[in-house]
mmCIF file of the N, C-alpha and C atoms, coordinates in Angstrom:
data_MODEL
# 
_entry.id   MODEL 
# 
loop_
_atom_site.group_PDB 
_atom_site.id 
_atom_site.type_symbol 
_atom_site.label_atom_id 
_atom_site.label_alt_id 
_atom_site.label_comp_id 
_atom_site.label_asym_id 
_atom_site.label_entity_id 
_atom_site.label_seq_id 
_atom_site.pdbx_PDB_ins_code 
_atom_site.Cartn_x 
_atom_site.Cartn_y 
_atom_site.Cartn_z 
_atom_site.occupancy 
_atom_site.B_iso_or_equiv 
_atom_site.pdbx_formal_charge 
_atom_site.auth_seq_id 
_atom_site.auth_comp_id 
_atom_site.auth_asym_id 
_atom_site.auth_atom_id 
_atom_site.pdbx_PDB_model_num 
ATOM 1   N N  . UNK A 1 1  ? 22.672 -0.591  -49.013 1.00 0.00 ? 1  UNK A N  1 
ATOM 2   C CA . UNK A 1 1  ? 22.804 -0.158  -47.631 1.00 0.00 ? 1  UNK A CA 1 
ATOM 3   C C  . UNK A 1 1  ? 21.792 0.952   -47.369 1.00 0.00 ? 1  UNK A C  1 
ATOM 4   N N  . UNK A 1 2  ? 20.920 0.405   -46.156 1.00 0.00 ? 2  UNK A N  1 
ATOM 5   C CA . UNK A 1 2  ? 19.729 1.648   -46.211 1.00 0.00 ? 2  UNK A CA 1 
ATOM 6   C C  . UNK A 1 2  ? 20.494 2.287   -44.988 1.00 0.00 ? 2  UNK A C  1 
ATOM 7   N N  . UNK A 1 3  ? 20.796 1.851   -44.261 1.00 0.00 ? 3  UNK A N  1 
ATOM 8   C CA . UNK A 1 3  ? 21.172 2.570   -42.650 1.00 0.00 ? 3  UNK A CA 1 
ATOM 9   C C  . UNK A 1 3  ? 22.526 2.706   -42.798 1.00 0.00 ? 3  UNK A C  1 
ATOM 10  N N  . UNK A 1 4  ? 22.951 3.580   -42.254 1.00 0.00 ? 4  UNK A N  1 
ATOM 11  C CA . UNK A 1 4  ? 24.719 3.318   -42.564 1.00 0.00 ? 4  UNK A CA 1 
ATOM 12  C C  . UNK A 1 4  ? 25.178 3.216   -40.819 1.00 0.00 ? 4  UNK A C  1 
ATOM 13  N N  . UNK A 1 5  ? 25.944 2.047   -40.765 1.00 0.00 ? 5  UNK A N  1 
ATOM 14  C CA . UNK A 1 5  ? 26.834 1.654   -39.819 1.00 0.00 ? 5  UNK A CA 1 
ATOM 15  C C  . UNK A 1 5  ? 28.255 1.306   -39.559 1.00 0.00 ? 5  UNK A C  1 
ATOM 16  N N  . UNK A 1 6  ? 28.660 2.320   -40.102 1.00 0.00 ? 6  UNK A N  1 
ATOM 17  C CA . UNK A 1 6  ? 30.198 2.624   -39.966 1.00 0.00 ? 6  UNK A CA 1 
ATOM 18  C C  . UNK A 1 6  ? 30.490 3.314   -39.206 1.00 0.00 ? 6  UNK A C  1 
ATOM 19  N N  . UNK A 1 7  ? 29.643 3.832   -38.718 1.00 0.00 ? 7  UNK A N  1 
ATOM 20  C CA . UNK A 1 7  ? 29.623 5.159   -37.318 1.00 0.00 ? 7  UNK A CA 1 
ATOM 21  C C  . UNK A 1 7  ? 29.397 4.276   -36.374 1.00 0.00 ? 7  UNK A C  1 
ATOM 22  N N  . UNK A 1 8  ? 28.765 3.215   -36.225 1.00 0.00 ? 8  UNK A N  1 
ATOM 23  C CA . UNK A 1 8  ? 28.548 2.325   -35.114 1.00 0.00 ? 8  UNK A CA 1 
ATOM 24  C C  . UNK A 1 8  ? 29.990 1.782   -35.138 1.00 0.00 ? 8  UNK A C  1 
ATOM 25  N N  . UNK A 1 9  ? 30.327 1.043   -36.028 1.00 0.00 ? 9  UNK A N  1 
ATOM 26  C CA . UNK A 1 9  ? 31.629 -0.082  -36.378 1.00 0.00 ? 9  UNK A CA 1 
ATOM 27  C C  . UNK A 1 9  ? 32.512 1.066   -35.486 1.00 0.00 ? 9  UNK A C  1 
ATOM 28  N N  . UNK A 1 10 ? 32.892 2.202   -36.072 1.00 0.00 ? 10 UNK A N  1 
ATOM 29  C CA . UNK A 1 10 ? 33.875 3.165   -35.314 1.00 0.00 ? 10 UNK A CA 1 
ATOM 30  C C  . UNK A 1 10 ? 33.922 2.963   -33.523 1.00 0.00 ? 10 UNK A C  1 
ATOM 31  N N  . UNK A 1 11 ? 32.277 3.230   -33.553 1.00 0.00 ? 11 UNK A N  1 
ATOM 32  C CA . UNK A 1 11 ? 32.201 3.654   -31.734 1.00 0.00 ? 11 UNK A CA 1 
ATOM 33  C C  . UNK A 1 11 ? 32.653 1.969   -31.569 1.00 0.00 ? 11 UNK A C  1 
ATOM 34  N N  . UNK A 1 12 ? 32.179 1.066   -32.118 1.00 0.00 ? 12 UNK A N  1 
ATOM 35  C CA . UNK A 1 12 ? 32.925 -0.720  -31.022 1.00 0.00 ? 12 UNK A CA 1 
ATOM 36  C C  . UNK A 1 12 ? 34.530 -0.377  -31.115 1.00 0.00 ? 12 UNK A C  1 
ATOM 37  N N  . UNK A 1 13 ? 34.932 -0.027  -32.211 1.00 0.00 ? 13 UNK A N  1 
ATOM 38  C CA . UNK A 1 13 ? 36.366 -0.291  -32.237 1.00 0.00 ? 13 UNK A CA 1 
ATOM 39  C C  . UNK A 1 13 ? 36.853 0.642   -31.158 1.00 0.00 ? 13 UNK A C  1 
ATOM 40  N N  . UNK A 1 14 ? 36.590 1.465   -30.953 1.00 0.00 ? 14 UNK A N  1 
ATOM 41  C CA . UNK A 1 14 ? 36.979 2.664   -29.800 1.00 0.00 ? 14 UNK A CA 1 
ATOM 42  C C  . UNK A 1 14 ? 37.061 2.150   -28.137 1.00 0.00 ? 14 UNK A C  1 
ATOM 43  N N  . UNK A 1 15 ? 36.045 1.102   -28.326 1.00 0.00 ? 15 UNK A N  1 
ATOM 44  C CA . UNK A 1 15 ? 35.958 0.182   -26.868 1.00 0.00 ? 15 UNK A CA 1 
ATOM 45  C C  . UNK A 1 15 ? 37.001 -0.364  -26.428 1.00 0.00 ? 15 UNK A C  1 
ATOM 46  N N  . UNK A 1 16 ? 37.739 -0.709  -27.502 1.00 0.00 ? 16 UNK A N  1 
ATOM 47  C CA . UNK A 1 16 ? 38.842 -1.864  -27.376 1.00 0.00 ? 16 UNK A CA 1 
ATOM 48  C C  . UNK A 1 16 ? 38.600 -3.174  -27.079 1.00 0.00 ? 16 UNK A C  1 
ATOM 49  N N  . UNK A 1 17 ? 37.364 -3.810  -27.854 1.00 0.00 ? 17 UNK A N  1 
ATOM 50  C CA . UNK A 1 17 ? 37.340 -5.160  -27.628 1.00 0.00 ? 17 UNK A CA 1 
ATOM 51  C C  . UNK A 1 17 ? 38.068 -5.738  -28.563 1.00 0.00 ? 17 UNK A C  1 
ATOM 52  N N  . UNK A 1 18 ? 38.061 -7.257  -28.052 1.00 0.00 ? 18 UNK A N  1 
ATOM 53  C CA . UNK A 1 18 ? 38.916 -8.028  -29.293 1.00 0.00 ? 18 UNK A CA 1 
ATOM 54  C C  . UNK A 1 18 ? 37.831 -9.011  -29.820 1.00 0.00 ? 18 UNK A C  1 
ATOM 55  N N  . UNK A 1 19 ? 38.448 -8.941  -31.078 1.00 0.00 ? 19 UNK A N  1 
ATOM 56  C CA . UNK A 1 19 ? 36.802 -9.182  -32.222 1.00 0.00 ? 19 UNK A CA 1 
ATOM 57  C C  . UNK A 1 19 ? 37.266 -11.328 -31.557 1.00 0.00 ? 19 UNK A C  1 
ATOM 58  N N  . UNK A 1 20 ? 35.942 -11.252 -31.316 1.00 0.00 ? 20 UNK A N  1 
ATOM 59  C CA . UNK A 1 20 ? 36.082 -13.554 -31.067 1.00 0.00 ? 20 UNK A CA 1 
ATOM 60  C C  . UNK A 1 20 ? 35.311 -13.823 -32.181 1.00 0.00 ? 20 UNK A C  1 
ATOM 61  N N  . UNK A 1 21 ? 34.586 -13.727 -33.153 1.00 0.00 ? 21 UNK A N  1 
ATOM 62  C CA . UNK A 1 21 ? 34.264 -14.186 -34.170 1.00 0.00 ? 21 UNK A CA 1 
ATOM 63  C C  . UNK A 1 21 ? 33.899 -13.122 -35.113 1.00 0.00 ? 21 UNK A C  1 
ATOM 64  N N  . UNK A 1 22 ? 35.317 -13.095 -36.206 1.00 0.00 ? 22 UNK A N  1 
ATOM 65  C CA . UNK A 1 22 ? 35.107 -12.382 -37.683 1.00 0.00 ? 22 UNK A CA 1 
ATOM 66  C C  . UNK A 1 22 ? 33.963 -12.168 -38.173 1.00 0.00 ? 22 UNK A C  1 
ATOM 67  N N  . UNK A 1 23 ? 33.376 -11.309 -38.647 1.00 0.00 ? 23 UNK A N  1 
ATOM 68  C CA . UNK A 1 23 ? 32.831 -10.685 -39.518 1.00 0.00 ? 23 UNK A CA 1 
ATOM 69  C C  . UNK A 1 23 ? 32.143 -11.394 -40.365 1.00 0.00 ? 23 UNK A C  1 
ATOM 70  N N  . UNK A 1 24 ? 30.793 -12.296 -40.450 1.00 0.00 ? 24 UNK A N  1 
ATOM 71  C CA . UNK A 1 24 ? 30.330 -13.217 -40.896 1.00 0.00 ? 24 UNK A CA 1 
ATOM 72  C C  . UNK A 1 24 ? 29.024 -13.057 -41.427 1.00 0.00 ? 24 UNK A C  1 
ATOM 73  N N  . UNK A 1 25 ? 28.600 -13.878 -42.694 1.00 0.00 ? 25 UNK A N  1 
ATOM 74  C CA . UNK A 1 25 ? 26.833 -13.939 -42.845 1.00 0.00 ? 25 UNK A CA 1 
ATOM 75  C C  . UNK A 1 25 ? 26.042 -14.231 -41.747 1.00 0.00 ? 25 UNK A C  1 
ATOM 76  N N  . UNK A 1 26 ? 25.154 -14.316 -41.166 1.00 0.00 ? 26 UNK A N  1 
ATOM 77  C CA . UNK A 1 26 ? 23.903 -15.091 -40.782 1.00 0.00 ? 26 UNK A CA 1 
ATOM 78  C C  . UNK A 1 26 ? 22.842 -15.821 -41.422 1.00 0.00 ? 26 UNK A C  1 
ATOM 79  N N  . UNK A 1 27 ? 22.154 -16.295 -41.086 1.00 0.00 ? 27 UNK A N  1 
ATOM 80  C CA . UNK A 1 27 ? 21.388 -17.035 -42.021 1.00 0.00 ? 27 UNK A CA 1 
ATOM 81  C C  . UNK A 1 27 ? 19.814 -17.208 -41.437 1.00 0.00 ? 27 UNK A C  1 
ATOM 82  N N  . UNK A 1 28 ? 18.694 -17.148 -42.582 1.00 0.00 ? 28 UNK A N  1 
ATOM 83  C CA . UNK A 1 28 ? 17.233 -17.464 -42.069 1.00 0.00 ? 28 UNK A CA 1 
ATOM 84  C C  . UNK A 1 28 ? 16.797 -18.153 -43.016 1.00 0.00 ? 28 UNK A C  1 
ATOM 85  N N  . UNK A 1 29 ? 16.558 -19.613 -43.171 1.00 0.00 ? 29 UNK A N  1 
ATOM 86  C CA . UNK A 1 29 ? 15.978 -20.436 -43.904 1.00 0.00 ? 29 UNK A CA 1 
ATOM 87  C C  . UNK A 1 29 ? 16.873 -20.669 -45.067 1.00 0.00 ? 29 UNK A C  1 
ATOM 88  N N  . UNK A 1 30 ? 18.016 -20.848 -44.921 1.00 0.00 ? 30 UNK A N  1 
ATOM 89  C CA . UNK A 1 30 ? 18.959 -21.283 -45.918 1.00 0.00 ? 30 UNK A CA 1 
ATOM 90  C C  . UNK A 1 30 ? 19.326 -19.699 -46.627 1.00 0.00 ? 30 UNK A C  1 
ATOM 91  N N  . UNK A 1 31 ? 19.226 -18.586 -45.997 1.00 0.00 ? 31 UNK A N  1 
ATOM 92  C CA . UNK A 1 31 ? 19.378 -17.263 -47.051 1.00 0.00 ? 31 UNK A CA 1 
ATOM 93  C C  . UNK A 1 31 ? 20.146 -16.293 -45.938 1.00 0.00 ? 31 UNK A C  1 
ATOM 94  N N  . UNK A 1 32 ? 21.105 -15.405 -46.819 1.00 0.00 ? 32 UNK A N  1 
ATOM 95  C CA . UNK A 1 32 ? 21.829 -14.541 -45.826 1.00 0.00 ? 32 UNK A CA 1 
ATOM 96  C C  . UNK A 1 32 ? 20.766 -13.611 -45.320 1.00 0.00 ? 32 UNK A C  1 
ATOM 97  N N  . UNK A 1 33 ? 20.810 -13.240 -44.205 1.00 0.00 ? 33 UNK A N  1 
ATOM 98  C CA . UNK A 1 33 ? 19.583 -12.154 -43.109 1.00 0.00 ? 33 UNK A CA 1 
ATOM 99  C C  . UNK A 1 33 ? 20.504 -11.421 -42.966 1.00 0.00 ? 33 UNK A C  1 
ATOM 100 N N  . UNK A 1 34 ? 21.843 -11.177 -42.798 1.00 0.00 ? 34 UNK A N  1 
ATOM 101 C CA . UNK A 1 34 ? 22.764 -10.043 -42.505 1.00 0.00 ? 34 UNK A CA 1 
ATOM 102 C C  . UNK A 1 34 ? 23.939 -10.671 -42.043 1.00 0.00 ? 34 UNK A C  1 
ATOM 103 N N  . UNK A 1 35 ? 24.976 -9.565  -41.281 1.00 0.00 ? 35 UNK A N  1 
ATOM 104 C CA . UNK A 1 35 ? 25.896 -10.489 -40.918 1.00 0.00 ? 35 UNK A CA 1 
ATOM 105 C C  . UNK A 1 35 ? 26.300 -9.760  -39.621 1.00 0.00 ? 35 UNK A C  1 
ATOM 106 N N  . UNK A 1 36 ? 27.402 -10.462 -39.156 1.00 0.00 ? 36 UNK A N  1 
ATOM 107 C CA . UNK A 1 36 ? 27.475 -10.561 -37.380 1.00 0.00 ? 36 UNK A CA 1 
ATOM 108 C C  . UNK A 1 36 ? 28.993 -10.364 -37.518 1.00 0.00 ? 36 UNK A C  1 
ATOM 109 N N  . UNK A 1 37 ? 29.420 -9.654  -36.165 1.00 0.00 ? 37 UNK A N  1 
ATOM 110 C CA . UNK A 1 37 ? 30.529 -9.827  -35.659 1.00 0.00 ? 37 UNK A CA 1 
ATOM 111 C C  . UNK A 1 37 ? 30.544 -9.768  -34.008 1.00 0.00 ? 37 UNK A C  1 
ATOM 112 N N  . UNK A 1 38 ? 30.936 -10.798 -33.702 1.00 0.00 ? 38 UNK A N  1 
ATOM 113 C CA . UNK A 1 38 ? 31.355 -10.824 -31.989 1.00 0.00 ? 38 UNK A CA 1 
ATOM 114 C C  . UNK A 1 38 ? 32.707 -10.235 -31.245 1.00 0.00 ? 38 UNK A C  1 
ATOM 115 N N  . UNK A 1 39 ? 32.381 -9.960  -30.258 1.00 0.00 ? 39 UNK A N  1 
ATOM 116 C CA . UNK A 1 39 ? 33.277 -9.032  -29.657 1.00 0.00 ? 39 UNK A CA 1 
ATOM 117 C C  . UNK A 1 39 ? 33.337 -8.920  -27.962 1.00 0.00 ? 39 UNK A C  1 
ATOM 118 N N  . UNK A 1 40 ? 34.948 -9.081  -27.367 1.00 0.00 ? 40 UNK A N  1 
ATOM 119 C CA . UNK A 1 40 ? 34.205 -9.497  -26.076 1.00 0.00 ? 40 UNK A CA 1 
ATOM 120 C C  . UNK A 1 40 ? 35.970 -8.894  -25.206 1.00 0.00 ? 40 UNK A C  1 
ATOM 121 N N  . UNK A 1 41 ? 35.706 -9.004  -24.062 1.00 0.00 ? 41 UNK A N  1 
ATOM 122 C CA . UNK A 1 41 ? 36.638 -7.916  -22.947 1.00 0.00 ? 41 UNK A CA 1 
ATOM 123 C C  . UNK A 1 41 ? 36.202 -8.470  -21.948 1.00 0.00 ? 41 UNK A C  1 
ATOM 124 N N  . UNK A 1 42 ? 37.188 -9.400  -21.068 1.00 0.00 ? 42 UNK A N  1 
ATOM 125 C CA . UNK A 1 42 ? 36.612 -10.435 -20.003 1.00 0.00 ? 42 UNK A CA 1 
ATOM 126 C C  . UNK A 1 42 ? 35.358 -10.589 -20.041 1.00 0.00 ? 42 UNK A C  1 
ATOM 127 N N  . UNK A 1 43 ? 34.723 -10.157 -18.975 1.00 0.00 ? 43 UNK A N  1 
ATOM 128 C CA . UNK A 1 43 ? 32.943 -10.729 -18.913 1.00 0.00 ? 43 UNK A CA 1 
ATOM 129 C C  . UNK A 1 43 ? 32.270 -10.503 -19.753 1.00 0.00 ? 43 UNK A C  1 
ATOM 130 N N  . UNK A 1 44 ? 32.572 -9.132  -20.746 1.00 0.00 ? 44 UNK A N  1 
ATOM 131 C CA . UNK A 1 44 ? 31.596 -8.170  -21.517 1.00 0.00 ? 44 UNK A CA 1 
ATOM 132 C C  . UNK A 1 44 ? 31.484 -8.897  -22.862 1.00 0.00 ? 44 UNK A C  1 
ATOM 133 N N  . UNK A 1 45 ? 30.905 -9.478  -23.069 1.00 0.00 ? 45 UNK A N  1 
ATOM 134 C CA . UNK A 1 45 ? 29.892 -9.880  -24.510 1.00 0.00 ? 45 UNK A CA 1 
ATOM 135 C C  . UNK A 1 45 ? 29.651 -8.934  -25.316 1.00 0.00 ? 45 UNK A C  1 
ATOM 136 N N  . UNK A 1 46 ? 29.547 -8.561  -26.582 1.00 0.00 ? 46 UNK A N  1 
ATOM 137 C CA . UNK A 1 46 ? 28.645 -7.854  -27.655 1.00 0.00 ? 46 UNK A CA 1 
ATOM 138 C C  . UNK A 1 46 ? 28.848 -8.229  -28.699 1.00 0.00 ? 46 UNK A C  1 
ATOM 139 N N  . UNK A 1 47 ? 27.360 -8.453  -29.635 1.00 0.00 ? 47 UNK A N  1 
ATOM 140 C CA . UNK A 1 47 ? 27.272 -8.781  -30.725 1.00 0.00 ? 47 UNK A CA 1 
ATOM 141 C C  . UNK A 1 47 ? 26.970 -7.672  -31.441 1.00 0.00 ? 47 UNK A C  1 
ATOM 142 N N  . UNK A 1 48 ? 27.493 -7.886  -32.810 1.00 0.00 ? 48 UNK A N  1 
ATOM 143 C CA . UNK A 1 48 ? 27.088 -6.624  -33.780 1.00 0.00 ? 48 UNK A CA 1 
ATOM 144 C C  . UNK A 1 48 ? 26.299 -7.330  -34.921 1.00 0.00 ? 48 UNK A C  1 
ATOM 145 N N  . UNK A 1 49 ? 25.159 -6.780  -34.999 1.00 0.00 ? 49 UNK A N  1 
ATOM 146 C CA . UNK A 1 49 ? 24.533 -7.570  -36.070 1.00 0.00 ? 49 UNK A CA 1 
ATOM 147 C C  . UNK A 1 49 ? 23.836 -6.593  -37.408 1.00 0.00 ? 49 UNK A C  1 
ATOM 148 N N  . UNK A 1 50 ? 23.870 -6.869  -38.738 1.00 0.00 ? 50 UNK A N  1 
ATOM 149 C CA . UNK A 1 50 ? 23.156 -6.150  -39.055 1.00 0.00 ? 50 UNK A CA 1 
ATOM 150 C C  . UNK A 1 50 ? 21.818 -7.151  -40.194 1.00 0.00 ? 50 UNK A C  1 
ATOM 151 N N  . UNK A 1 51 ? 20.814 -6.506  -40.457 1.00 0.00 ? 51 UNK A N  1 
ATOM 152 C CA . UNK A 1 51 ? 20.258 -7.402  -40.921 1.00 0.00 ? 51 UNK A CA 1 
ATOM 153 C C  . UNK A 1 51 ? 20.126 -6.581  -42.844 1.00 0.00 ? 51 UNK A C  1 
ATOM 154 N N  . UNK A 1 52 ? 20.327 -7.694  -43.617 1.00 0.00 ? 52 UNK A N  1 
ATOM 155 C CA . UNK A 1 52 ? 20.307 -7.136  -45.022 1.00 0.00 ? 52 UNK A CA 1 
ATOM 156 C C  . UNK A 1 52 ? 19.294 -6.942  -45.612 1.00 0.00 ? 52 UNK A C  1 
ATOM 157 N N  . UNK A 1 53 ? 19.074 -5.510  -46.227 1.00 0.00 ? 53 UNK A N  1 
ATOM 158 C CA . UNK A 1 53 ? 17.869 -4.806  -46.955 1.00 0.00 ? 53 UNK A CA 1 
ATOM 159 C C  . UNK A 1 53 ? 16.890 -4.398  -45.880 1.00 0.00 ? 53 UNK A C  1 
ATOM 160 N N  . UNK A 1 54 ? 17.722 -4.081  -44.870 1.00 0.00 ? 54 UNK A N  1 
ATOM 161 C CA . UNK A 1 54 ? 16.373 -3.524  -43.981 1.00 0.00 ? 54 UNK A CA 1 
ATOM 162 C C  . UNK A 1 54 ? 16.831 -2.156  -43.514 1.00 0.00 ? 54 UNK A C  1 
ATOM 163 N N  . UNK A 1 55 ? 15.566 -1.232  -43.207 1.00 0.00 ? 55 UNK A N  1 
ATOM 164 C CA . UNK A 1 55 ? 15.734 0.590   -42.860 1.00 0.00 ? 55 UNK A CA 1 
ATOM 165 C C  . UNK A 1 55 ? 16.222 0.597   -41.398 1.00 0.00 ? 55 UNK A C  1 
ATOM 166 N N  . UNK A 1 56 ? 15.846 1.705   -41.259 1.00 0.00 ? 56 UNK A N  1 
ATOM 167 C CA . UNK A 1 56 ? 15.755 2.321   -39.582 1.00 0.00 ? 56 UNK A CA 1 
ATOM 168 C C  . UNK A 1 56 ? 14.833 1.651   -38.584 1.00 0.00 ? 56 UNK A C  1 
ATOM 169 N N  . UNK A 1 57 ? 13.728 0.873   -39.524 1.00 0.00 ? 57 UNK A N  1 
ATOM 170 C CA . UNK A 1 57 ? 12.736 -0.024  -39.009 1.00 0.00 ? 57 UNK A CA 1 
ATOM 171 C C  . UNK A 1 57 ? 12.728 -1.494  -39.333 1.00 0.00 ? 57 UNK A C  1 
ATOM 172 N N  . UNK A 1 58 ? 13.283 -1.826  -38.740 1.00 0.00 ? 58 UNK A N  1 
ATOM 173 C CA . UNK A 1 58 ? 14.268 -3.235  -38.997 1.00 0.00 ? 58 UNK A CA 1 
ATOM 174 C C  . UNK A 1 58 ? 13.260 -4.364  -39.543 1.00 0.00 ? 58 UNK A C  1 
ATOM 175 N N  . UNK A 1 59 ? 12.340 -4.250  -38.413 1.00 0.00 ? 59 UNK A N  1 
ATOM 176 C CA . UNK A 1 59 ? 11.336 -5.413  -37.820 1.00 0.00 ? 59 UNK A CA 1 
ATOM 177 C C  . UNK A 1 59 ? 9.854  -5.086  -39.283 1.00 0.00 ? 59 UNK A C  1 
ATOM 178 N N  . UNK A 1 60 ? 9.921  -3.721  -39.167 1.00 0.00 ? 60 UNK A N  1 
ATOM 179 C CA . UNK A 1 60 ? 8.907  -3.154  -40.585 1.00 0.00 ? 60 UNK A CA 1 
ATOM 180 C C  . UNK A 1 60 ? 9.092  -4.141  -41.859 1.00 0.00 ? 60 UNK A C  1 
ATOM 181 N N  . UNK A 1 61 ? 10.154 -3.820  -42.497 1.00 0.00 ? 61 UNK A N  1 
ATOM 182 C CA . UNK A 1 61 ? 10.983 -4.495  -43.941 1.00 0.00 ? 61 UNK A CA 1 
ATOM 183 C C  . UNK A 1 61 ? 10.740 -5.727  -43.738 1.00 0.00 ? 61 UNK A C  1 
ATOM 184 N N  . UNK A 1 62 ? 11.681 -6.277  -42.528 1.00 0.00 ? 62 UNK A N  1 
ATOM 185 C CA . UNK A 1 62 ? 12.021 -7.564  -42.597 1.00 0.00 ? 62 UNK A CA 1 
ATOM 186 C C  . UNK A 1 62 ? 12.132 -8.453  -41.150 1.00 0.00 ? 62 UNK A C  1 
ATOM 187 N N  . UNK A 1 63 ? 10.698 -8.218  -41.470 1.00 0.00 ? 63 UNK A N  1 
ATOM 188 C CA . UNK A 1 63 ? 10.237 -9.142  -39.995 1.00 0.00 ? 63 UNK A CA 1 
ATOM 189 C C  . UNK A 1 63 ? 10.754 -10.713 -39.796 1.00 0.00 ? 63 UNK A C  1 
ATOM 190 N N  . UNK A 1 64 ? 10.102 -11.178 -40.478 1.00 0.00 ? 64 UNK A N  1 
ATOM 191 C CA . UNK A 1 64 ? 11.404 -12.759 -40.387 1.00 0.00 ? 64 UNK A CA 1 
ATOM 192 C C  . UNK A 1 64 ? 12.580 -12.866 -40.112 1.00 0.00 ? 64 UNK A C  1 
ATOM 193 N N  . UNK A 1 65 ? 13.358 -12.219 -40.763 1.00 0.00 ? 65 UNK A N  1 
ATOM 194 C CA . UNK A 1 65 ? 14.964 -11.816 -40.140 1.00 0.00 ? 65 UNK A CA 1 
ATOM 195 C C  . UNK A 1 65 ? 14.771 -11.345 -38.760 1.00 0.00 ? 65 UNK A C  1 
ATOM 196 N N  . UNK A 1 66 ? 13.796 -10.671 -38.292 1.00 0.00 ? 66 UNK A N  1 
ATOM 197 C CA . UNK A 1 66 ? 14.180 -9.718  -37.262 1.00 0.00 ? 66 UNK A CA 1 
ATOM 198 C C  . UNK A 1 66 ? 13.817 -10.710 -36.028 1.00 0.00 ? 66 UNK A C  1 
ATOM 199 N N  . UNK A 1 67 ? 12.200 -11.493 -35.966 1.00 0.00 ? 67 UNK A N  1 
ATOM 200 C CA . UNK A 1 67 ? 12.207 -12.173 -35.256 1.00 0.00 ? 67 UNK A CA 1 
ATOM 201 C C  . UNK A 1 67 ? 13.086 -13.381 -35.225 1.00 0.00 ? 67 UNK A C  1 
ATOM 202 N N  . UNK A 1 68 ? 13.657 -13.940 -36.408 1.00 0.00 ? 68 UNK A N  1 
ATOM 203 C CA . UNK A 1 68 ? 14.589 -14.749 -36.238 1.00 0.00 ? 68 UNK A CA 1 
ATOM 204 C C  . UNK A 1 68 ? 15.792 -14.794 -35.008 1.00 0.00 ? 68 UNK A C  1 
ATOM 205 N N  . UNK A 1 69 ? 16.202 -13.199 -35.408 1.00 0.00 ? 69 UNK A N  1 
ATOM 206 C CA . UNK A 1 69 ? 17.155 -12.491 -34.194 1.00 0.00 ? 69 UNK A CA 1 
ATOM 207 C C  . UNK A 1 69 ? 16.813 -12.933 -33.075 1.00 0.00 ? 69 UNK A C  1 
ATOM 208 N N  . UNK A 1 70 ? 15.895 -12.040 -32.908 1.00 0.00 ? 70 UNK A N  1 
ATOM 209 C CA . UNK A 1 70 ? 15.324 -11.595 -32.029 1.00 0.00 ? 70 UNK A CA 1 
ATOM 210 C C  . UNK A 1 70 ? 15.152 -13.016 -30.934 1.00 0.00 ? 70 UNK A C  1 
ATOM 211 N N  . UNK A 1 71 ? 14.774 -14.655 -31.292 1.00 0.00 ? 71 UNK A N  1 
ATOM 212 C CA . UNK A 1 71 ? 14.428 -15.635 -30.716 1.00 0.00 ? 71 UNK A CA 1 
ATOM 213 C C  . UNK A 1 71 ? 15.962 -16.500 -30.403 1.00 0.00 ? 71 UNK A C  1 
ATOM 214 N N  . UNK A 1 72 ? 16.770 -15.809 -31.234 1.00 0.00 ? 72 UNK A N  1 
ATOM 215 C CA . UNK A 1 72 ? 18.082 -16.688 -30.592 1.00 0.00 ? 72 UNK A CA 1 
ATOM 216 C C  . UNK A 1 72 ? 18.835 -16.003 -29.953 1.00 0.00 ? 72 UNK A C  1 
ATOM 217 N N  . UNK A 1 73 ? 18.282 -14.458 -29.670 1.00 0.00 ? 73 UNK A N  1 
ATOM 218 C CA . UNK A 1 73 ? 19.455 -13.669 -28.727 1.00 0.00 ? 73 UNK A CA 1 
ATOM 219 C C  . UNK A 1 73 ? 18.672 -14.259 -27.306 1.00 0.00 ? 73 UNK A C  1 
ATOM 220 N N  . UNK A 1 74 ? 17.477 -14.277 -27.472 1.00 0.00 ? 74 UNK A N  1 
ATOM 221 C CA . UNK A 1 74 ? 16.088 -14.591 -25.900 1.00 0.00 ? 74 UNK A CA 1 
ATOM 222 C C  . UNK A 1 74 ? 16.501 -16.139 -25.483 1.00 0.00 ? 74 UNK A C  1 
ATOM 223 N N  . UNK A 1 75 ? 17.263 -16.862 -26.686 1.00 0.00 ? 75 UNK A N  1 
ATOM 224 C CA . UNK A 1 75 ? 17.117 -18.349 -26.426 1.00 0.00 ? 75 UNK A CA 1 
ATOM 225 C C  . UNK A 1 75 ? 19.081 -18.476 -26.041 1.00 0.00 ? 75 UNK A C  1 
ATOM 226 N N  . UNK A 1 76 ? 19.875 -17.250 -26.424 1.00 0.00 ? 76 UNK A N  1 
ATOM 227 C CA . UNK A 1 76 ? 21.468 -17.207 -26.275 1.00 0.00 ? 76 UNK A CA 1 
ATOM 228 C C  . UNK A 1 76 ? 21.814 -17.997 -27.242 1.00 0.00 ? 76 UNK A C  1 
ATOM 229 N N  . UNK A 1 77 ? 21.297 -18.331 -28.267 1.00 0.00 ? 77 UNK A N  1 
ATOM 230 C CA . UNK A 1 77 ? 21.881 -18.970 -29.403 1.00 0.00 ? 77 UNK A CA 1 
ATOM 231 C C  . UNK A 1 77 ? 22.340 -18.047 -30.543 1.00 0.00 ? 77 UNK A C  1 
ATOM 232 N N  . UNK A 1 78 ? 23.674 -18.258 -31.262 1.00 0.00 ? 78 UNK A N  1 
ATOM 233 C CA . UNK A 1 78 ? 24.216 -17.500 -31.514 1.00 0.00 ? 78 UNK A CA 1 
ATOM 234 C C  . UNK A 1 78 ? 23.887 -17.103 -33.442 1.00 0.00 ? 78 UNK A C  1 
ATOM 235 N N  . UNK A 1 79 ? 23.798 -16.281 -33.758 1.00 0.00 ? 79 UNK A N  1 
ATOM 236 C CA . UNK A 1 79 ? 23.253 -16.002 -34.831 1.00 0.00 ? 79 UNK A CA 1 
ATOM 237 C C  . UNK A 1 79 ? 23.809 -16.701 -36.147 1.00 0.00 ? 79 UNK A C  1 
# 
């Protein structure tokens, strides 16, 4: 764990959404890229994503993962 996001995890839970899809891998070319949890409050959508072995500079480390993201949040396909 280079970034720590348990301080994030805290602030979603504080929202009071209700988690719609558990706590899961993602995947880029058959390999885990990080993992996801969805989360949603009538209209309001949010995804939590994190990507694995990457810093404060996501896209730096691990650009493939990142544009991977990055083309299915632009395309609404889900990670």
């Amino acid at each position: 764990m280079a970034c720590p996001y348990v301080g994030t995890l805290k602030w979603i839970r504080m929202l009071n959404l209700t988690v719609e899809d558990n706590w899961r891998p993602w995947n880029v070319d058959g390999q885990v890229a990080g993992y996801t949890e969805k989360y949603k409050n009538n209209d309001f959508n949010l995804t939590f994503a994190t990507v694995k072995g990457a810093g404060h500079t996501c896209a730096e480390y691990k650009p493939k993962e990142c544009l991977a993201m990055l083309q299915r949040w632009i395309s609404r396909r889900s990670l």
